[in-house]
C-alpha positions as CSV (number, residue, x, y, z in Angstrom):
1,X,-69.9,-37.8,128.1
2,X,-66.4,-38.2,126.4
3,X,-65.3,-41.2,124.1
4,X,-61.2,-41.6,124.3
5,X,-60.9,-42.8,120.7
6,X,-58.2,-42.7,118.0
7,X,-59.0,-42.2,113.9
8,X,-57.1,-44.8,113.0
9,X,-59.0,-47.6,115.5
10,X,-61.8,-49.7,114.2
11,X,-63.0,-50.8,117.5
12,X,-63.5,-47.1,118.3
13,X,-64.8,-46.4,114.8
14,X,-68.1,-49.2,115.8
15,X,-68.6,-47.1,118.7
16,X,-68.6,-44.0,117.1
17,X,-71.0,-45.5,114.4
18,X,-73.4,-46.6,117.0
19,X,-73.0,-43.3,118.4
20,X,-73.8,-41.5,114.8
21,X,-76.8,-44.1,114.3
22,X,-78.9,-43.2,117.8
23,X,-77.9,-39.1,116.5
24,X,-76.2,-39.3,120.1
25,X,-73.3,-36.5,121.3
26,X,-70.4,-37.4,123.0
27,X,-67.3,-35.5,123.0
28,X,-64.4,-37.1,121.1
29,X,-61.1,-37.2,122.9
30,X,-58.3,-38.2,120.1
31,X,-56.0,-40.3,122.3
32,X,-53.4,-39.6,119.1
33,X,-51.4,-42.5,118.9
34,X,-52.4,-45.9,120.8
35,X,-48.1,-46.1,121.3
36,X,-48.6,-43.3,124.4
37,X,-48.4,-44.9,127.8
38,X,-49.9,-42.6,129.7
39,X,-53.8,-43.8,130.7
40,X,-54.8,-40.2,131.3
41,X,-54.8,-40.3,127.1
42,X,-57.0,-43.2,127.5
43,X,-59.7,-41.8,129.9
44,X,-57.9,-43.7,132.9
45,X,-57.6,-46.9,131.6
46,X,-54.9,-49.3,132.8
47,X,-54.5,-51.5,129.6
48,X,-53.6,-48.4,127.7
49,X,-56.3,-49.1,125.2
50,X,-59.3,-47.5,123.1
51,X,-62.3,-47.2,123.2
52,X,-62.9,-45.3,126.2
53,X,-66.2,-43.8,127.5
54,X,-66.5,-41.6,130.3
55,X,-70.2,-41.0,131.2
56,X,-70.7,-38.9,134.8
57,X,-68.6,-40.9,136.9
58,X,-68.7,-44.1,135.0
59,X,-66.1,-45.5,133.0
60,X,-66.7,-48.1,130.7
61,X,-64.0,-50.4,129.0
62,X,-64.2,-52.5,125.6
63,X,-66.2,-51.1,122.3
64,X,-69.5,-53.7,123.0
65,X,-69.5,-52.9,126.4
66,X,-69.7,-49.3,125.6
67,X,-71.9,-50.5,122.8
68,X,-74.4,-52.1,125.8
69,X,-73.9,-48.9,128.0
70,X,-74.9,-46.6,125.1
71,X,-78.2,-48.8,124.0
72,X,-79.6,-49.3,127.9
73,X,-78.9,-45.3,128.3
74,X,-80.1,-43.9,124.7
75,X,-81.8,-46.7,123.0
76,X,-84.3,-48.8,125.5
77,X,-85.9,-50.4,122.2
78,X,-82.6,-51.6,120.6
79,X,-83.1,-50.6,117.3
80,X,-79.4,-52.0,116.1
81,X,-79.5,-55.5,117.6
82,X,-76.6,-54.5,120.4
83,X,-78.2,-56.4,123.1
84,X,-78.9,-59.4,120.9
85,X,-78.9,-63.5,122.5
86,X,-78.8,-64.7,118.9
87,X,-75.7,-66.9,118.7
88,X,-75.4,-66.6,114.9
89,X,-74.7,-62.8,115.3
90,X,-73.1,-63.0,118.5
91,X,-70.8,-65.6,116.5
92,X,-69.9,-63.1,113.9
93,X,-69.2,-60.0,115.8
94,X,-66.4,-62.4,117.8
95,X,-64.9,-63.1,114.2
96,X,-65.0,-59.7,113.1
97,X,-63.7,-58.7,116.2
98,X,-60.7,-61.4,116.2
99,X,-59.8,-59.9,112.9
100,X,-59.8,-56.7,113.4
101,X,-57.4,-58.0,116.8
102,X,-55.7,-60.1,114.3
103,X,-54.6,-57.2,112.3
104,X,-54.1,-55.0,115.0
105,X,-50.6,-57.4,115.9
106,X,-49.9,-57.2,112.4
107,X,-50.0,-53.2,112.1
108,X,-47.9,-52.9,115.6
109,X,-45.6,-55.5,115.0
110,X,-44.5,-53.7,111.7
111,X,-44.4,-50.8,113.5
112,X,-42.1,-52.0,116.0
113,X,-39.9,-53.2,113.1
114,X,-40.6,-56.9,114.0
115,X,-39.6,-59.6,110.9
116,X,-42.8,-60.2,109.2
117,X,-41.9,-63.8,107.9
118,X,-42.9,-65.6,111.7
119,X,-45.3,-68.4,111.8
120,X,-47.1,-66.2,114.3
121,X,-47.3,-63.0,111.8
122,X,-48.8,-66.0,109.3
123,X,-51.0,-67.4,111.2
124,X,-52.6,-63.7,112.1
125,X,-52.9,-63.1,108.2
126,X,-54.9,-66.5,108.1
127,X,-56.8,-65.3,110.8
128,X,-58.2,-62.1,108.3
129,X,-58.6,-64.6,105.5
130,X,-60.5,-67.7,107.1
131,X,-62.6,-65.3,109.3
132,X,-63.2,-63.2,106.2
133,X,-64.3,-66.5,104.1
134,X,-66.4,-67.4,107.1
135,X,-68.5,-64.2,107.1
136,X,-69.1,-64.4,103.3
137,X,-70.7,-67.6,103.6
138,X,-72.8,-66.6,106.0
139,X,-73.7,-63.3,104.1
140,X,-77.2,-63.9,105.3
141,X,-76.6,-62.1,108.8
142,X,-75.9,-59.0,107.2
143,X,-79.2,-58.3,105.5
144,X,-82.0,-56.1,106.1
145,X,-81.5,-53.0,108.0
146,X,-78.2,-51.8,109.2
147,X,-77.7,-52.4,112.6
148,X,-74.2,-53.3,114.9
149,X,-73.3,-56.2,113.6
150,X,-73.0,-54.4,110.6
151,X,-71.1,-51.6,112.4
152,X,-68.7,-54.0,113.3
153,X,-67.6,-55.0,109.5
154,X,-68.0,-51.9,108.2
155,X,-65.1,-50.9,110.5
156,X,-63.0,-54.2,110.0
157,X,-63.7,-53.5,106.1
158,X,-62.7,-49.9,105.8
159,X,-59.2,-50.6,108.2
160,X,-58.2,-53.6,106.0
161,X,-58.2,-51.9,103.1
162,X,-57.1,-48.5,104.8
163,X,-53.8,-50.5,106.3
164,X,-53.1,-52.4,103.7
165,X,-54.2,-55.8,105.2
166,X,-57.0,-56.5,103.0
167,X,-56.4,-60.2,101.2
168,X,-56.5,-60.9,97.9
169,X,-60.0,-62.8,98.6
170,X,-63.3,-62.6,96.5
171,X,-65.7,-61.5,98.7
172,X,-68.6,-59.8,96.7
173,X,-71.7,-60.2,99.1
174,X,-69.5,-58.8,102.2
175,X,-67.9,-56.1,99.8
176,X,-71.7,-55.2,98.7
177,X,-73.1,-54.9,102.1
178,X,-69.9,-53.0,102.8
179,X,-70.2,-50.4,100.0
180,X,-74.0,-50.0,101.1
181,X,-72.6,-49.2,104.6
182,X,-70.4,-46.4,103.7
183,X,-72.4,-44.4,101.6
184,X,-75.1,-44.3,104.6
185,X,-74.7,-40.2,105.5
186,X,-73.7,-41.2,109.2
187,X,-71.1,-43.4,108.2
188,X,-68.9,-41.0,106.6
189,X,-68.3,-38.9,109.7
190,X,-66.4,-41.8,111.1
191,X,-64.3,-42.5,108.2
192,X,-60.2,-43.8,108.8
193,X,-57.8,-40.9,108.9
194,X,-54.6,-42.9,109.1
């Protein structure tokens, strides 16, 4: 089983937490720079894009989708709430997921050299901050033990900060959870190498 990944992506990174958490192997395929167009450096796929996995002769696309694949094959008892109905949760992994999508246009857009002053490059920095300030007050989903949900701030978290994006918000029951997240022995494997 291979995961096309890169150290700098945070939808790879919840994979590769989920993948630390059920103590699961996989062999790690750094696709080095997400800029490459060629989709054998992304396990075959056409939108150029990572995560990755490449299980036998299955390929599967999108970080919770992999997520789903890894829990029916490895984890039949769900322990990290991947397979969860619950709207709440399912509600806050599509925030934390549109900011981590949010900042991703930020990062390539300055990367391309693009003028950072566009209403569009605002309205993508408002996107971290309300769906930030949304999660905080709803603090309440990330209790107990850690399980995807929490996989999939932990990695928005660590890139914010890591890239710079991070607002100047105050955030203290999301930034405790976080801190409690990274000093889990697992986590730390997975860490941002920018």
């Amino acid at each position: 089983m291979k995961l096309y990944y890169t150290t700098g992506s945070h939808f790879a990174r919840k994979v590769r937490l989920l993948l630390a958490a059920l103590e699961t192997d996989v062999e790690l395929v750094d696709a080095v720079s997400t800029a490459r167009t060629e989709p054998e450096r992304f396990g075959g796929n056409p939108l150029l894009t990572v995560p990755v996995l490449v299980d036998g002769q299955q390929t599967v696309l999108d970080s919770d989708r992999i997520a789903a694949w890894l829990v029916q094959r490895f984890d039949p008892g769900d322990r990290f709430r991947v397979l969860t109905a619950d709207p709440d949760r399912l509600n806050a992994r599509m925030v934390l997921n549109g900011v981590m999508a949010a900042e991703v246009e930020l990062l390539l857009a300055a990367r391309s050299g693009l003028s950072m002053d566009s209403r569009r490059w605002e309205k993508k920095r408002r996107v971290i901050r309300h769906g930030l300030l949304w999660l905080e007050t709803r603090s309440d989903l990330f209790a107990g033990e850690p399980d995807y949900l929490d996989f999939h701030l932990l990695a928005c978290w660590d890139h914010l900060r890591t890239y710079g994006h991070f607002p100047d918000l105050e955030l203290p029951l999301l930034s405790a959870r976080a801190a409690r997240l990274a000093a889990l022995p697992w986590a730390a494997a997975s860490a941002f190498q920018p």
